[in-house]
N, CA, C and O atoms as CSV, one atom per row, in Angstrom:
chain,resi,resn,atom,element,x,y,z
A,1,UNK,N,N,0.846,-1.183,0.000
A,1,UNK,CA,C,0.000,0.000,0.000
A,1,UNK,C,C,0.883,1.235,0.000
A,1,UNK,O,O,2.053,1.066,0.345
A,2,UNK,N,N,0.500,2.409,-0.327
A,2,UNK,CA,C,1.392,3.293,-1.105
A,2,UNK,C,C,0.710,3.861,-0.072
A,2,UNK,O,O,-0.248,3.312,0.474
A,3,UNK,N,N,1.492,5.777,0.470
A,3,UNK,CA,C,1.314,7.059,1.358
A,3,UNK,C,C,0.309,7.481,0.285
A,3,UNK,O,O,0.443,7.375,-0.934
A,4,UNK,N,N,-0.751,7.994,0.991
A,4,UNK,CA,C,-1.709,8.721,0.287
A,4,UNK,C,C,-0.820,10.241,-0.378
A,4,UNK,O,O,-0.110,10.734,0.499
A,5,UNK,N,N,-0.782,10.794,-1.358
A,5,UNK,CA,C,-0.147,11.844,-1.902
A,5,UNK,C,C,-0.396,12.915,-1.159
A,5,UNK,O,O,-1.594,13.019,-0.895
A,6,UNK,N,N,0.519,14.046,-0.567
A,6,UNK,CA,C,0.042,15.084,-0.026
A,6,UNK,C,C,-0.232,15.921,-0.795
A,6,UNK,O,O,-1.424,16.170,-0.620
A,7,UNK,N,N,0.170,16.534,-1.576
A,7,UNK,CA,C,-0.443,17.776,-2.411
A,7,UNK,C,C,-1.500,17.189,-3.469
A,7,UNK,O,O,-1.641,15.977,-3.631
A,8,UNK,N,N,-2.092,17.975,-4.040
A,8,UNK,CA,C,-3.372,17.983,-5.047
A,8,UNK,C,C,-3.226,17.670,-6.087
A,8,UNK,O,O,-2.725,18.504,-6.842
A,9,UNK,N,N,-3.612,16.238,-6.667
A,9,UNK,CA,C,-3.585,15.459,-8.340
A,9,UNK,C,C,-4.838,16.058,-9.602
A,9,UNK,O,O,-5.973,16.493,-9.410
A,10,UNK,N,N,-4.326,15.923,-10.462
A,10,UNK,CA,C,-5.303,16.251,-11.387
A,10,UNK,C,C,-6.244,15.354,-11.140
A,10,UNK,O,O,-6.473,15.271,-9.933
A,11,UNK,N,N,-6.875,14.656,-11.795
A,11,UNK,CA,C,-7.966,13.285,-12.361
A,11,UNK,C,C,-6.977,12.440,-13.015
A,11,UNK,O,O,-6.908,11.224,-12.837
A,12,UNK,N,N,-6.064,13.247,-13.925
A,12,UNK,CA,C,-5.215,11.854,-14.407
A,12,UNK,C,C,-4.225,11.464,-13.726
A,12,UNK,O,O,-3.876,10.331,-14.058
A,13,UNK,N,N,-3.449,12.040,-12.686
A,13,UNK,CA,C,-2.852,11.660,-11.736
A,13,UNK,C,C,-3.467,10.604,-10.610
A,13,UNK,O,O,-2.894,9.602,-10.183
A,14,UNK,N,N,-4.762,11.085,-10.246
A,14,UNK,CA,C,-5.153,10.092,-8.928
A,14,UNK,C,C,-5.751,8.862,-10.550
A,14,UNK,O,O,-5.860,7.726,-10.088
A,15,UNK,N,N,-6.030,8.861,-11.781
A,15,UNK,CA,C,-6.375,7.512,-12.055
A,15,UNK,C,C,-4.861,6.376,-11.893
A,15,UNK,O,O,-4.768,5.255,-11.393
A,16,UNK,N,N,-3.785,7.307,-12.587
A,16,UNK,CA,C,-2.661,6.526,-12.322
A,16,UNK,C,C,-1.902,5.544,-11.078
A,16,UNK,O,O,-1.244,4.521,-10.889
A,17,UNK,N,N,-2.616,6.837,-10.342
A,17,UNK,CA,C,-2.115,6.617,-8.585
A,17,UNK,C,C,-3.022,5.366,-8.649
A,17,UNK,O,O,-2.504,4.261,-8.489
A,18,UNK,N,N,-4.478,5.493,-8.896
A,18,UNK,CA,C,-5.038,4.084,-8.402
A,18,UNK,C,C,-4.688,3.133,-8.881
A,18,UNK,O,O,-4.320,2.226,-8.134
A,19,UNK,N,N,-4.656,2.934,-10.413
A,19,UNK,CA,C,-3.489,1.936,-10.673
A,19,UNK,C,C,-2.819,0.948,-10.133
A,19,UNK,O,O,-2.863,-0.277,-10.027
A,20,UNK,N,N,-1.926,2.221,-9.697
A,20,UNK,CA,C,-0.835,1.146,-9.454
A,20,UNK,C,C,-0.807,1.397,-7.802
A,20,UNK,O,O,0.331,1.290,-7.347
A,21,UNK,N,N,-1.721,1.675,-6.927
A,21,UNK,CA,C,-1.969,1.268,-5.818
A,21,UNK,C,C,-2.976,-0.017,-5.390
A,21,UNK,O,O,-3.933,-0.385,-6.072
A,22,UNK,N,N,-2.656,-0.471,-4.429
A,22,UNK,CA,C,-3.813,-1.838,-3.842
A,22,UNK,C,C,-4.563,-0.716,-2.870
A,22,UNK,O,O,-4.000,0.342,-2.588
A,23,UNK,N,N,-5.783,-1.028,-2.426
A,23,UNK,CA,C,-6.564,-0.456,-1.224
A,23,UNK,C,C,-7.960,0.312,-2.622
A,23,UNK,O,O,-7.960,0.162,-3.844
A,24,UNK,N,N,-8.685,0.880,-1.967
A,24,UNK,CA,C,-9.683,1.406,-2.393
A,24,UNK,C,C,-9.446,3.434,-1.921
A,24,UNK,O,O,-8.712,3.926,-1.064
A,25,UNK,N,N,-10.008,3.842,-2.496
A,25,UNK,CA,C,-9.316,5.214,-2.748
A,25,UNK,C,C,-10.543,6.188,-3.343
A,25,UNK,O,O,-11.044,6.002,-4.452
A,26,UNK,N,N,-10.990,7.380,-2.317
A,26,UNK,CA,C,-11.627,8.530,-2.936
A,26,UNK,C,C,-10.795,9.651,-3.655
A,26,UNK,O,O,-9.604,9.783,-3.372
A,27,UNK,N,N,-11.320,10.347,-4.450
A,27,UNK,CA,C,-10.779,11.201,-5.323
A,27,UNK,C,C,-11.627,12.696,-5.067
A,27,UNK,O,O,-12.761,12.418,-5.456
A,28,UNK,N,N,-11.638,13.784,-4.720
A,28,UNK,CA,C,-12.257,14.871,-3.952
A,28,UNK,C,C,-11.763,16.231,-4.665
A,28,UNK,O,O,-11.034,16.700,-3.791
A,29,UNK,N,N,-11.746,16.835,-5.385
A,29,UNK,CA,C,-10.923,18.288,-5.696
A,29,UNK,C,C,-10.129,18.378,-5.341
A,29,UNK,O,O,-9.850,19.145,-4.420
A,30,UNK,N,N,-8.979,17.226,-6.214
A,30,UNK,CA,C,-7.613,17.097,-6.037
A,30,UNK,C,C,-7.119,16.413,-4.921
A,30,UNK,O,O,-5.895,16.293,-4.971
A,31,UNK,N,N,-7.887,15.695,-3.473
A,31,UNK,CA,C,-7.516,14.987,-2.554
A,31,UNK,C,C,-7.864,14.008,-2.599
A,31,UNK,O,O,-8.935,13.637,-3.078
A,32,UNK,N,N,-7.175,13.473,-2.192
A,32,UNK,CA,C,-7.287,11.282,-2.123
A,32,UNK,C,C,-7.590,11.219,-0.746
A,32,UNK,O,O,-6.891,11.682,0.155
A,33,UNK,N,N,-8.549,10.688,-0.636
A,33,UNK,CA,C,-9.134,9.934,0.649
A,33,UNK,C,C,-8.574,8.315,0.697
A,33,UNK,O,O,-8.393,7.883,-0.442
A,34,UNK,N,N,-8.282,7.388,1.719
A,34,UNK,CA,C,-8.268,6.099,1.804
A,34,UNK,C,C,-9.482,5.707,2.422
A,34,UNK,O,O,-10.053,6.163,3.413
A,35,UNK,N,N,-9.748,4.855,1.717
A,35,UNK,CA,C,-11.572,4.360,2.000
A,35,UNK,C,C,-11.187,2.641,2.608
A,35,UNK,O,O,-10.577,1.735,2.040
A,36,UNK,N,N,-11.911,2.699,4.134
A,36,UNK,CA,C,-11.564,1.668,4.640
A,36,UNK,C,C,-12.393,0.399,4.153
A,36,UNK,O,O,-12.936,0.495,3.052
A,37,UNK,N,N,-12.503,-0.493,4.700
A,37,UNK,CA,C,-13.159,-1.600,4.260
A,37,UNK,C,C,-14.676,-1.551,5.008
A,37,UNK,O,O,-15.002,-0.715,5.851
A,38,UNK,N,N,-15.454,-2.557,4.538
A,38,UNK,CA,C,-16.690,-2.130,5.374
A,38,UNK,C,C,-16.707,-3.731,6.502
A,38,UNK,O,O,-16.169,-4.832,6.389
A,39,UNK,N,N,-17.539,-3.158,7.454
A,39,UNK,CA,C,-18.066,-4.359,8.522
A,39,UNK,C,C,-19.029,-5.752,8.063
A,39,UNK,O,O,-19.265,-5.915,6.866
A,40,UNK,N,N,-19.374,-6.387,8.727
A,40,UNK,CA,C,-20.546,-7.007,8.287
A,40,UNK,C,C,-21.487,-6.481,8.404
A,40,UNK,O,O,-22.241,-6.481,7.431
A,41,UNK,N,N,-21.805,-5.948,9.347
A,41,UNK,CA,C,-23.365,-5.441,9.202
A,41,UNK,C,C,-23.442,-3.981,8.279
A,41,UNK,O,O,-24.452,-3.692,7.638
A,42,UNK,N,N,-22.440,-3.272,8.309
A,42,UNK,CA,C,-22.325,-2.231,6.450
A,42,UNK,C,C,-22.850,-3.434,5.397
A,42,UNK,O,O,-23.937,-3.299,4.835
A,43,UNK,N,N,-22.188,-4.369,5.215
A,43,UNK,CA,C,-22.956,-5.021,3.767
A,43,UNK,C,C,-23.990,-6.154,4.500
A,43,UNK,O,O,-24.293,-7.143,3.833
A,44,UNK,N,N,-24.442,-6.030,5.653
A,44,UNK,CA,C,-25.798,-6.493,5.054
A,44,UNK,C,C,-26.764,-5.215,4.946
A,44,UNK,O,O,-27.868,-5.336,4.414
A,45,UNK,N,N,-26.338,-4.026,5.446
A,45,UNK,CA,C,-27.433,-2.779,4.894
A,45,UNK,C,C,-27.286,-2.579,3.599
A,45,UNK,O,O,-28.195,-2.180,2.871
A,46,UNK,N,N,-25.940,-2.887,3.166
A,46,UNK,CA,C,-25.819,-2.653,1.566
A,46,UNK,C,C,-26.575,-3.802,0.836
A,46,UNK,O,O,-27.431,-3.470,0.016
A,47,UNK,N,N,-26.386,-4.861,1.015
A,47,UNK,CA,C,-27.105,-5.546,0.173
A,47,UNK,C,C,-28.408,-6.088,0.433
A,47,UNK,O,O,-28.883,-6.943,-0.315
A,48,UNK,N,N,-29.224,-5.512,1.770
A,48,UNK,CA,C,-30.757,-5.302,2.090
A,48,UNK,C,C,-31.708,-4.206,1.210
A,48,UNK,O,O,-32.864,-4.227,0.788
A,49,UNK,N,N,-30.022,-2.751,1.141
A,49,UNK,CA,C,-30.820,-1.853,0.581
A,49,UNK,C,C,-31.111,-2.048,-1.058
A,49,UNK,O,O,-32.202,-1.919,-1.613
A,50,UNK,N,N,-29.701,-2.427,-1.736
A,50,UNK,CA,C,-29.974,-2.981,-3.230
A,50,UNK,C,C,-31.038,-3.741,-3.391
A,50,UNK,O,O,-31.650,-3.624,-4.453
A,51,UNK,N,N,-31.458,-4.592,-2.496
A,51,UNK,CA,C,-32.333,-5.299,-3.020
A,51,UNK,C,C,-34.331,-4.852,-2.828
A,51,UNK,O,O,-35.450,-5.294,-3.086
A,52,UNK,N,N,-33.779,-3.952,-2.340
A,52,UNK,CA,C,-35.041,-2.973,-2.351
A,52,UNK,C,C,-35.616,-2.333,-3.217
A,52,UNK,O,O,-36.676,-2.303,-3.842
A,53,UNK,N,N,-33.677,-1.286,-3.004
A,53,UNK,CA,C,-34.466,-0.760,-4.689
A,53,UNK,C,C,-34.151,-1.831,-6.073
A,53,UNK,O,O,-34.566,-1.532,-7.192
A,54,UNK,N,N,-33.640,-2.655,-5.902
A,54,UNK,CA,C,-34.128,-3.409,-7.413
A,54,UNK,C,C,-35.547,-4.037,-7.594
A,54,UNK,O,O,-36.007,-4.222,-8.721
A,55,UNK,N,N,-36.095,-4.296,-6.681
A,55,UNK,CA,C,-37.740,-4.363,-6.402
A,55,UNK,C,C,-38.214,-3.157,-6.596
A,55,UNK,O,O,-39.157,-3.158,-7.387
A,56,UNK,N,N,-37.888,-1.992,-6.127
A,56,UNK,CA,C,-38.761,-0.549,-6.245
A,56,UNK,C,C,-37.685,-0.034,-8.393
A,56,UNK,O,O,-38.111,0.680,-9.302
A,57,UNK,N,N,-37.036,-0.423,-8.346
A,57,UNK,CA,C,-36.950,-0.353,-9.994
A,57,UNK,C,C,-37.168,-1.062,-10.806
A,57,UNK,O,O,-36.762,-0.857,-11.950
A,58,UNK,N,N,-37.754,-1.936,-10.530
A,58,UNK,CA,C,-38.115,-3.265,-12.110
A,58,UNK,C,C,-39.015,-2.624,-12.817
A,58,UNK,O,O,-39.854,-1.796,-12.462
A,59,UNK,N,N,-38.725,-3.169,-14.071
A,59,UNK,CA,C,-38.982,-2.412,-15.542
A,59,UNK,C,C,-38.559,-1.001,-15.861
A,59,UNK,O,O,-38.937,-0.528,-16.932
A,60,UNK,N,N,-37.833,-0.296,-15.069
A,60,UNK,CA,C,-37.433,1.245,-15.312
A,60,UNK,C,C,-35.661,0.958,-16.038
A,60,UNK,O,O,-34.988,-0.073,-16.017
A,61,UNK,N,N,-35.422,1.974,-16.477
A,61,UNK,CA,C,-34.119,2.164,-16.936
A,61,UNK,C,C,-33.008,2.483,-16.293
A,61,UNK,O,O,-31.985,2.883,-16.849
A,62,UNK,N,N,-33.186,2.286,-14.811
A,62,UNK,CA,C,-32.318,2.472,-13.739
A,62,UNK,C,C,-31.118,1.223,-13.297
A,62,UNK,O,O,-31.116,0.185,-13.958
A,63,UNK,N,N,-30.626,1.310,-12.733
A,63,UNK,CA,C,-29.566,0.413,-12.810
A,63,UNK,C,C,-29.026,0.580,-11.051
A,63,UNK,O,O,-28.777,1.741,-10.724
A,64,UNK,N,N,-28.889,-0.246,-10.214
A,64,UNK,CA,C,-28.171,0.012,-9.063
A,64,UNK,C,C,-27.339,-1.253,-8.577
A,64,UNK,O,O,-27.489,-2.475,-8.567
A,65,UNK,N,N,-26.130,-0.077,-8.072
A,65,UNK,CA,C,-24.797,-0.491,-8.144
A,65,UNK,C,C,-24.413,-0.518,-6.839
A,65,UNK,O,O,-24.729,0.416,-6.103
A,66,UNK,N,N,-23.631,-1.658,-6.342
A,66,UNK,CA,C,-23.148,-1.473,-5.082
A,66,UNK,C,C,-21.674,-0.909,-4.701
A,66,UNK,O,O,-20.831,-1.046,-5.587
A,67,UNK,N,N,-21.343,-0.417,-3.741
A,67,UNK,CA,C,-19.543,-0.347,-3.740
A,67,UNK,C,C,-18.700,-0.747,-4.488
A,67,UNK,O,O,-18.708,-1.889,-4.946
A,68,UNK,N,N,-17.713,0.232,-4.774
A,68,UNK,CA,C,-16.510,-0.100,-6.134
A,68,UNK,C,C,-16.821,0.591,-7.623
A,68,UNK,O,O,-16.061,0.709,-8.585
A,69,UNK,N,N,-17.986,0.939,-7.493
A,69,UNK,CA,C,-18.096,1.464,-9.084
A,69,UNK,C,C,-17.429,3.203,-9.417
A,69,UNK,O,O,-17.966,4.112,-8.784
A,70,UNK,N,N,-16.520,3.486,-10.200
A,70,UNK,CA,C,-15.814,4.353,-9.950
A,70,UNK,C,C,-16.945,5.319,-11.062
A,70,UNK,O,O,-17.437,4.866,-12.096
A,71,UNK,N,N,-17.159,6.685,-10.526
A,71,UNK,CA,C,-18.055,7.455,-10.708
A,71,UNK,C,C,-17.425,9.073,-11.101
A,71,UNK,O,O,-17.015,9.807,-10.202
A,72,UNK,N,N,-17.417,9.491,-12.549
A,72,UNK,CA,C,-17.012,11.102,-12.100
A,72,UNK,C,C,-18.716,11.849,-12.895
A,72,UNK,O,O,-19.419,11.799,-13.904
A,73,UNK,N,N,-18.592,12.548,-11.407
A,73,UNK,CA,C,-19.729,13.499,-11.373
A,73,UNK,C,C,-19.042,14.609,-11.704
A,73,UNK,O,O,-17.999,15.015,-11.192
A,74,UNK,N,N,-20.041,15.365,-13.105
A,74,UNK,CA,C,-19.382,16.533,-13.533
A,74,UNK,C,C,-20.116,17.992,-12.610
A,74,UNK,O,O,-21.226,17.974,-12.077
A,75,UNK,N,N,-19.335,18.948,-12.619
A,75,UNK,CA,C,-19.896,20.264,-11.904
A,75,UNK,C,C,-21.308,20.736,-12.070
A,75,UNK,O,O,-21.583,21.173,-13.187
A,76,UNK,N,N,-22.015,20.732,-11.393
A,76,UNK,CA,C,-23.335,21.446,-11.531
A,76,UNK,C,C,-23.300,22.621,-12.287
A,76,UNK,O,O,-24.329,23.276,-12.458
């Protein structure tokens, strides 16, 4: 496992960094977070709640995803 970077990465810097790091890793306006692992009872809320809403979405065009799916949300 690699030192989280102290100063501020572009987007193509922290994709590289993840790369070639092991561990799981947030990406924030230029800061890297280390994202710990979850408990058991975190994934059984996680996978109580998926399975909710995949019951409250059948037949819609929605899609739900659990932990790990890497996401860039553009600026409002």
């Amino acid at each position: 496992m690699s030192a989280i970077p102290k100063h501020k990465l572009t987007i193509e810097q922290y994709i590289e960094f993840d790369k070639n790091n092991e561990g799981r890793w947030e990406y924030f306006a230029g800061d890297v977070f280390d994202m710990a692992g979850g408990s058991i009872n975190h994934n059984r809320i996680s996978r109580n709640l998926v399975a909710r809403l995949e019951q409250k979405l059948e037949g819609r065009s929605c899609e739900v995803f659990t932990e790990g799916m890497r996401l860039k949300v553009p600026k409002a």
